[in-house]
Backbone as JSON Lines, residues from 0, in Angstrom:
{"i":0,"aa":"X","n":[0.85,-1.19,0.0],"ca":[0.0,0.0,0.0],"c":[0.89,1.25,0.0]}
{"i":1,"aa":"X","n":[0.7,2.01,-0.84],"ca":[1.04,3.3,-0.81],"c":[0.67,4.31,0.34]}
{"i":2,"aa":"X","n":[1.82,5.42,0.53],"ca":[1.2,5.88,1.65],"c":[1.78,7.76,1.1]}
{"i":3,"aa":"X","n":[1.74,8.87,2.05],"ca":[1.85,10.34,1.4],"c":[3.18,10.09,1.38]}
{"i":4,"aa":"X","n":[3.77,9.47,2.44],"ca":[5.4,9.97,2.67],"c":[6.22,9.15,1.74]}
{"i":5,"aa":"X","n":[4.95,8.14,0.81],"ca":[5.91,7.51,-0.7],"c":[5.69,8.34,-1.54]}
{"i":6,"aa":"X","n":[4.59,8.8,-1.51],"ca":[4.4,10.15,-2.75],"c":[5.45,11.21,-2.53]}
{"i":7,"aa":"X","n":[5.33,11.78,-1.68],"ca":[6.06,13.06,-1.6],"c":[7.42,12.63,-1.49]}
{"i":8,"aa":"X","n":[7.75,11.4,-1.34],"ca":[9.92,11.18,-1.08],"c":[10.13,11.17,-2.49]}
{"i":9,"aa":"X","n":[9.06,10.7,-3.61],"ca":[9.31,10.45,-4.75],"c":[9.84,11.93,-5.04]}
{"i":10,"aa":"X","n":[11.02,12.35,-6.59],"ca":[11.92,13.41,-7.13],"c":[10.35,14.05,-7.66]}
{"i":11,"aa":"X","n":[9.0,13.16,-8.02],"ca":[8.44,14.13,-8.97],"c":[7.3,14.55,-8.74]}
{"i":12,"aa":"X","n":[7.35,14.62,-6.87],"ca":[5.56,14.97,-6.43],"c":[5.87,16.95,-6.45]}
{"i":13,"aa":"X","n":[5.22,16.99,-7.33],"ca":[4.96,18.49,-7.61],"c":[4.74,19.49,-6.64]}
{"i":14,"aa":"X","n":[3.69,18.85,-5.88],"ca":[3.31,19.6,-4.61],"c":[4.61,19.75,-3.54]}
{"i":15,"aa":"X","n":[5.14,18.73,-3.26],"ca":[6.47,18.42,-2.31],"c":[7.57,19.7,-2.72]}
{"i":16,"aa":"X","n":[7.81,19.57,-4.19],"ca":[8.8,20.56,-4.72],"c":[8.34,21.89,-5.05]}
{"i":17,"aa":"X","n":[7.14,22.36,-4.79],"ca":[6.68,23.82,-5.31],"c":[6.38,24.22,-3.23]}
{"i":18,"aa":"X","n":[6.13,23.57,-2.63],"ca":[6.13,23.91,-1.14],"c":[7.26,24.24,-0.7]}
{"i":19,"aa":"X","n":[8.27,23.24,-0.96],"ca":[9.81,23.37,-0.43],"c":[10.41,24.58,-1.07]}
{"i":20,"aa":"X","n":[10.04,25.12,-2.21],"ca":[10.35,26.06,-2.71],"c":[10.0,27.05,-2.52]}
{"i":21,"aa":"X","n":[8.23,27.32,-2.31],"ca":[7.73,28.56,-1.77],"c":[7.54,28.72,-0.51]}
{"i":22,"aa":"X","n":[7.9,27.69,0.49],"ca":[8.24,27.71,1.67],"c":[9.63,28.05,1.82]}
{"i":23,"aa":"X","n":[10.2,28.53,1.77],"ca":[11.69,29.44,2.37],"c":[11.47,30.8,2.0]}
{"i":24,"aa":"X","n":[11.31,30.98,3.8],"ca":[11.15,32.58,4.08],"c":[11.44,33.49,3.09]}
{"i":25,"aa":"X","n":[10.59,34.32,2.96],"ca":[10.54,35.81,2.2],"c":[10.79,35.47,0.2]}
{"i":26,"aa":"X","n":[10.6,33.89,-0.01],"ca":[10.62,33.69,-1.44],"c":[9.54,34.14,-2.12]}
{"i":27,"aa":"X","n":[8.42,33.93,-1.57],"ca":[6.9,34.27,-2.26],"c":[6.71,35.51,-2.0]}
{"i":28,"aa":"X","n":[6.83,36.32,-0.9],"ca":[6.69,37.43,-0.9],"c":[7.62,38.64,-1.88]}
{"i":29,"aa":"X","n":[8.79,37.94,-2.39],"ca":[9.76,38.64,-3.16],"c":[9.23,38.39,-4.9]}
{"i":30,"aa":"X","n":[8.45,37.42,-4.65],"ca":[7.9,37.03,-5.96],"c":[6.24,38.06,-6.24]}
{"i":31,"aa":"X","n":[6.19,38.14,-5.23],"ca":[4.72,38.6,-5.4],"c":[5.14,40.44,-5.6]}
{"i":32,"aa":"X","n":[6.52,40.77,-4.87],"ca":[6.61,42.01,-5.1],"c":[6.92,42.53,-6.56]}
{"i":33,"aa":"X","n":[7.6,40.84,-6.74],"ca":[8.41,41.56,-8.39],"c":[7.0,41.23,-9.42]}
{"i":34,"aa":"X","n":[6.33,40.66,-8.67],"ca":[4.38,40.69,-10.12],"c":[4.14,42.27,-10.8]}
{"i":35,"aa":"X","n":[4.66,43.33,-9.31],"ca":[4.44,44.37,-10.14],"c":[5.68,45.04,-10.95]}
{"i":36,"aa":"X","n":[6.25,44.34,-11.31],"ca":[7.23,44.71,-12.31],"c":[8.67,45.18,-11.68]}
{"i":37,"aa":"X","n":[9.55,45.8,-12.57],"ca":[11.22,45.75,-12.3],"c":[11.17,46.14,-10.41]}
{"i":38,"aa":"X","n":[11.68,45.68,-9.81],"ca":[12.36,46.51,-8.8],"c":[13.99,46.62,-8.7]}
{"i":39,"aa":"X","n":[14.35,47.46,-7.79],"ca":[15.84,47.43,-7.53],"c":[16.08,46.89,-5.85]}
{"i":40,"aa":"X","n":[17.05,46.4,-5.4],"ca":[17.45,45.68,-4.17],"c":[16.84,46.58,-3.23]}
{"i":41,"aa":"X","n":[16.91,48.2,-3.33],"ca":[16.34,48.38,-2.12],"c":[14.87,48.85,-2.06]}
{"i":42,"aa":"X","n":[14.22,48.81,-3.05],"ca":[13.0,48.6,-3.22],"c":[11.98,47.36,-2.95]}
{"i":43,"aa":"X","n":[12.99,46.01,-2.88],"ca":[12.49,44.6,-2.44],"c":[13.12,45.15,-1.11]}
{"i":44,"aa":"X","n":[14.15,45.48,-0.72],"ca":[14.34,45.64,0.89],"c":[13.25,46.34,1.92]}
{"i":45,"aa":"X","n":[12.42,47.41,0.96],"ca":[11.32,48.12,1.75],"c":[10.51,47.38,1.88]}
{"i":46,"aa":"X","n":[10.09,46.86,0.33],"ca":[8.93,45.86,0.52],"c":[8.47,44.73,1.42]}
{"i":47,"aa":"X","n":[10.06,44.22,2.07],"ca":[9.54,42.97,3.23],"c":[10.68,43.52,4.06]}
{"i":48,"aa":"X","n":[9.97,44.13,5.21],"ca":[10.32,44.48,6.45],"c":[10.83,43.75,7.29]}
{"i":49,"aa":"X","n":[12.29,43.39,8.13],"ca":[12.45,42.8,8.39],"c":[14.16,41.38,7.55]}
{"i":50,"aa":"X","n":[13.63,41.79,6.64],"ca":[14.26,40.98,6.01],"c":[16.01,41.64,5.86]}
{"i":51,"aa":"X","n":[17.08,40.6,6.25],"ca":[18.35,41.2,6.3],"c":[18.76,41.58,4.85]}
{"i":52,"aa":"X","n":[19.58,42.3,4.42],"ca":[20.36,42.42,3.09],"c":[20.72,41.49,2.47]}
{"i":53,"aa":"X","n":[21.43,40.48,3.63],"ca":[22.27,39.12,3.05],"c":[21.32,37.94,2.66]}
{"i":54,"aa":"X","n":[20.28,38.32,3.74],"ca":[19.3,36.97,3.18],"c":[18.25,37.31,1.88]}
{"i":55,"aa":"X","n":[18.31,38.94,1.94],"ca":[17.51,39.2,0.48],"c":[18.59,38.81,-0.93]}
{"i":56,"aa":"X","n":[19.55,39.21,-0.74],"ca":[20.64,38.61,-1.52],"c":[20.6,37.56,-1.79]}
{"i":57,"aa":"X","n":[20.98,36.69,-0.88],"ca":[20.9,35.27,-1.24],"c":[19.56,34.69,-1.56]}
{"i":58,"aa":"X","n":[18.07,35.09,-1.49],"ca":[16.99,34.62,-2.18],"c":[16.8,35.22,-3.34]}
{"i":59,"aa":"X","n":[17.57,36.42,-3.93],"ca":[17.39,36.92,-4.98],"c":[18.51,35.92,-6.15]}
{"i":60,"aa":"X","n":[19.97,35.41,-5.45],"ca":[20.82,35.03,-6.1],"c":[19.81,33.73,-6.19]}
{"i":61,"aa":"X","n":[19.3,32.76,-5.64],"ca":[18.54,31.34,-5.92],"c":[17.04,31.57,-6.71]}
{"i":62,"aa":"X","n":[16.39,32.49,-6.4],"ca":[16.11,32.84,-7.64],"c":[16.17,33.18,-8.85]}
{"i":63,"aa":"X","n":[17.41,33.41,-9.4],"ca":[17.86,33.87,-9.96],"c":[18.61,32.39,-10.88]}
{"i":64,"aa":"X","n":[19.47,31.86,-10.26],"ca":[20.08,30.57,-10.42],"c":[18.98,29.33,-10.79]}
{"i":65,"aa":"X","n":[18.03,29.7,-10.25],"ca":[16.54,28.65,-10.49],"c":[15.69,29.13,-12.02]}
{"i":66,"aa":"X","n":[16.4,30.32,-12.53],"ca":[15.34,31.1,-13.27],"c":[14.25,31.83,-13.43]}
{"i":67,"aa":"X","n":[13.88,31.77,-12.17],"ca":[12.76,32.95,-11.67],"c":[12.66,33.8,-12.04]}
{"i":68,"aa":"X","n":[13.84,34.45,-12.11],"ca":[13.7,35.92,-11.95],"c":[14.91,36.47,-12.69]}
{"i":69,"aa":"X","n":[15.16,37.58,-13.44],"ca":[16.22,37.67,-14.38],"c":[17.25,39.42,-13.8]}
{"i":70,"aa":"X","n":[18.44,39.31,-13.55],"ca":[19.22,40.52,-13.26],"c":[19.59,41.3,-13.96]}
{"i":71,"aa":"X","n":[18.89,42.66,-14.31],"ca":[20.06,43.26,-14.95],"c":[20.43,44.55,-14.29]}
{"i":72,"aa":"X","n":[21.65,44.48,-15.13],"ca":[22.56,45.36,-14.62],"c":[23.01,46.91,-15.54]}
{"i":73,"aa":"X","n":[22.32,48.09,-15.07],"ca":[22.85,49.28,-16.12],"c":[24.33,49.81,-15.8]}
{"i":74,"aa":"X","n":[24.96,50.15,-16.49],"ca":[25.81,50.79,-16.63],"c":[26.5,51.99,-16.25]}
{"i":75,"aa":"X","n":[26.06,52.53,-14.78],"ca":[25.49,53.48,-14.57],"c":[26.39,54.32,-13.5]}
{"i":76,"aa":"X","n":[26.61,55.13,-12.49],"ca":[27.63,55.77,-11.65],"c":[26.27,56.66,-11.0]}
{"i":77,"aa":"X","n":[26.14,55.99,-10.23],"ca":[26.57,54.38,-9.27],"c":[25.83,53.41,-9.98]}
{"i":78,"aa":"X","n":[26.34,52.03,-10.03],"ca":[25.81,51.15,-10.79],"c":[24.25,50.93,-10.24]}
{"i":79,"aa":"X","n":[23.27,50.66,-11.24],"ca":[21.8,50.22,-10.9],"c":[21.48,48.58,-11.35]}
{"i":80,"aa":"X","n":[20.77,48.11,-10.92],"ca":[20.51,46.6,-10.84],"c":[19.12,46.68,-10.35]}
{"i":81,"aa":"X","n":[18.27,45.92,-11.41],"ca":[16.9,45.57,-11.22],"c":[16.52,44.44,-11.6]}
{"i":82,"aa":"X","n":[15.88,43.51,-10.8],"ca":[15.55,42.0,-10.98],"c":[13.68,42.16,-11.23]}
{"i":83,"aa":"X","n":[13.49,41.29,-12.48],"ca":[12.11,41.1,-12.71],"c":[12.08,39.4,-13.05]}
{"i":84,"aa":"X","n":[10.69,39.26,-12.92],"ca":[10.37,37.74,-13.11],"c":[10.46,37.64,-14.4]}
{"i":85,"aa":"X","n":[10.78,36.41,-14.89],"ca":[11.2,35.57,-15.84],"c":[9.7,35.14,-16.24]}
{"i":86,"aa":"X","n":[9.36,34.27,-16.96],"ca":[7.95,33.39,-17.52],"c":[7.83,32.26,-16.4]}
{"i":87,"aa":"X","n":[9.2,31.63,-16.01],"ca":[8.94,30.58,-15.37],"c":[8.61,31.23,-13.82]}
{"i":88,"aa":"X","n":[8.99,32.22,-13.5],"ca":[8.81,32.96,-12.03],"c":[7.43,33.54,-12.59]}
{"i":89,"aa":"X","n":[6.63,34.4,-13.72],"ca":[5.47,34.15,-13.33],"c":[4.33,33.57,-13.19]}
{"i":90,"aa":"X","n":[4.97,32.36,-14.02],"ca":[4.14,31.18,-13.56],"c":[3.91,30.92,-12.03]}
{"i":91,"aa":"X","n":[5.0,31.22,-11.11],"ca":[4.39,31.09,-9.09],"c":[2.99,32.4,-9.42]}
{"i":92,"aa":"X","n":[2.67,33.26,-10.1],"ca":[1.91,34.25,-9.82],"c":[0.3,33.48,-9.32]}
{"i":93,"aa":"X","n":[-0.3,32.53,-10.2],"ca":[-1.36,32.27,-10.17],"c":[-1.56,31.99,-8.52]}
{"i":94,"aa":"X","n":[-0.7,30.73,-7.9],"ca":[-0.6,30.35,-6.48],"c":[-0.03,31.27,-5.75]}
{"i":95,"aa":"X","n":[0.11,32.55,-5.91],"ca":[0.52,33.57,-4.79],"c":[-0.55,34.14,-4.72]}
{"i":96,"aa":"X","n":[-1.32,34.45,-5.73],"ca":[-2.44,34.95,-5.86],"c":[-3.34,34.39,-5.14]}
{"i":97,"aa":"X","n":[-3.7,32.7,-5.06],"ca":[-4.72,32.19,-4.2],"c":[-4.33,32.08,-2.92]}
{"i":98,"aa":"X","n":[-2.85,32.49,-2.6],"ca":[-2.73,32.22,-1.68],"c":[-2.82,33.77,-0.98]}
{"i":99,"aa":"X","n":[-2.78,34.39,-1.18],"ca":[-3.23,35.93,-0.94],"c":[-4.69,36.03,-0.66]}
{"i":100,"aa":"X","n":[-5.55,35.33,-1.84],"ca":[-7.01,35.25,-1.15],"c":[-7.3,34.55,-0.54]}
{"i":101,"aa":"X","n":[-6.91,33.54,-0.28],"ca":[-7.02,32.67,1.46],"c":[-6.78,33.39,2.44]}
{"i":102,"aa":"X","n":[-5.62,34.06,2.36],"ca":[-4.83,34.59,3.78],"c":[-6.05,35.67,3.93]}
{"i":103,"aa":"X","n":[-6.61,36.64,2.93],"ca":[-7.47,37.55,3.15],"c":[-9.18,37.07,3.36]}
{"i":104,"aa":"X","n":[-9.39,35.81,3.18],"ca":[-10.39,35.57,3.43],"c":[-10.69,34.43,4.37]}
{"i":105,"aa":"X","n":[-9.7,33.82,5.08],"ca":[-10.1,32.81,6.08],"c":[-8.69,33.0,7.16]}
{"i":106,"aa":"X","n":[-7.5,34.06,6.8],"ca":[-6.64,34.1,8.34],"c":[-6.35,35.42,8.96]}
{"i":107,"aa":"X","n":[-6.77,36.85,7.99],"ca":[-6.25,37.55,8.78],"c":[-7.69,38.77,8.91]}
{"i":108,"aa":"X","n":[-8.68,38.51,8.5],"ca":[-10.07,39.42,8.31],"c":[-9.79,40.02,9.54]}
{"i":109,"aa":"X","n":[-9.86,40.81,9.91],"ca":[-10.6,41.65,11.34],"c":[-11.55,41.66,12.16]}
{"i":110,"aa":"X","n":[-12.43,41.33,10.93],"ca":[-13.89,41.2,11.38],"c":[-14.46,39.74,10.86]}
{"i":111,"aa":"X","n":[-15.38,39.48,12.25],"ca":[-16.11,38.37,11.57],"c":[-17.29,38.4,10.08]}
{"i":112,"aa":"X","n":[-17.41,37.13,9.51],"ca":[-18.04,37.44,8.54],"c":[-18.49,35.81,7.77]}
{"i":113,"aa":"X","n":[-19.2,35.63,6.96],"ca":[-19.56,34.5,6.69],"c":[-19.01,34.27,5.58]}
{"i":114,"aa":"X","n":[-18.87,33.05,4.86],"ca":[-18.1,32.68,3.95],"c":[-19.26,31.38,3.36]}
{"i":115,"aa":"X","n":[-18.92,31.94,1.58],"ca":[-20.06,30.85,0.96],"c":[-20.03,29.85,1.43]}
{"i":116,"aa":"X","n":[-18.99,28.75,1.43],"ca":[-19.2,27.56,2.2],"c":[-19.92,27.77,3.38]}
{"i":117,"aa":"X","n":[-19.48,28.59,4.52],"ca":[-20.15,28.08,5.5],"c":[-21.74,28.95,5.41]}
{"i":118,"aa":"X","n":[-21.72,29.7,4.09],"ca":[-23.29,29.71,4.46],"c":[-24.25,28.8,3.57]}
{"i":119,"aa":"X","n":[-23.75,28.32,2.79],"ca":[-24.65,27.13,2.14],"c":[-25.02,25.94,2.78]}
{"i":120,"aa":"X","n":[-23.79,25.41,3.62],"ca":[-24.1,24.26,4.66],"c":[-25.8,24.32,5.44]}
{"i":121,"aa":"X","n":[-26.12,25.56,5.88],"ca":[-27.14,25.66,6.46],"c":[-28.96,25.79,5.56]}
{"i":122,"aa":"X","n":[-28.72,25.83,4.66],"ca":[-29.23,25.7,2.88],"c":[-29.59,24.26,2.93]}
{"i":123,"aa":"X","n":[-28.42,23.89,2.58],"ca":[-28.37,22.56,2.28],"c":[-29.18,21.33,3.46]}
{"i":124,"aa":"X","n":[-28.9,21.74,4.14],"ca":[-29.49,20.89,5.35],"c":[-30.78,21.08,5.23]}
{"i":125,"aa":"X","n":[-31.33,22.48,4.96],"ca":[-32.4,22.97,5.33],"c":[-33.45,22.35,4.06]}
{"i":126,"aa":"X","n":[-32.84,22.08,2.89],"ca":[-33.59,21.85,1.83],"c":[-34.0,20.33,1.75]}
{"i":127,"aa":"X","n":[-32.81,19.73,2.63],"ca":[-33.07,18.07,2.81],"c":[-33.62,17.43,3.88]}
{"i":128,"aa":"X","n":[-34.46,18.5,4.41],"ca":[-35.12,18.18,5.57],"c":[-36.87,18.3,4.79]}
């Protein structure tokens, strides 16, 4: 019998390798900043608060090395450098996106509020009675 932890040890469970990937701190959020187009290092540095230089560095360099996201570099005094997503980096867009409307609609609301699922449940019951 098969079990998750044979699926996911396998090289080609999709889910296993797109988690491990958008699970390391401040990756999705650097992805979701560059959706709106070119930034420069310290423009992703404003954008996620918190985040050191070295470790924005180094998620920009593995992004980068992965193809995500593409560097360039102007010519400039003082030199400028702006990283934008690649095709294959905006392909993460669709799942940052749902994952943005989850977070806004079932973890961080303020206020209480009902949600289609849980208001159809009471529908449903009601119609099969």
């Amino acid at each position: 019998m098969r079990t998750l932890s044979d699926i996911h040890a396998t090289d080609c469970c999709g889910v296993a390798a797109t988690a491990e990937f958008l699970g390391a701190k401040w990756t999705a959020l650097i992805v979701h900043d560059l959706s709106e187009g070119a930034r420069r290092f310290c423009e992703l540095e404003r954008a996620c608060p918190g985040i050191s230089p070295r470790t924005l560095s180094e998620r920009l360099r593995t992004l980068e090395h992965e193809g995500f996201l593409e560097r360039k570099s102007f010519p400039e005094s003082p030199p400028r450098v702006e990283y934008t997503l690649t095709q294959k980096g905006s392909g993460l867009l669709a799942i940052i996106h749902e994952m943005s409307r989850f977070g806004h609609d079932w973890l961080f609301c303020g206020h209480e509020h009902h949600h289609a699922a849980v208001e159809t449940a009471p529908a449903a019951e009601a119609a099969s009675a």
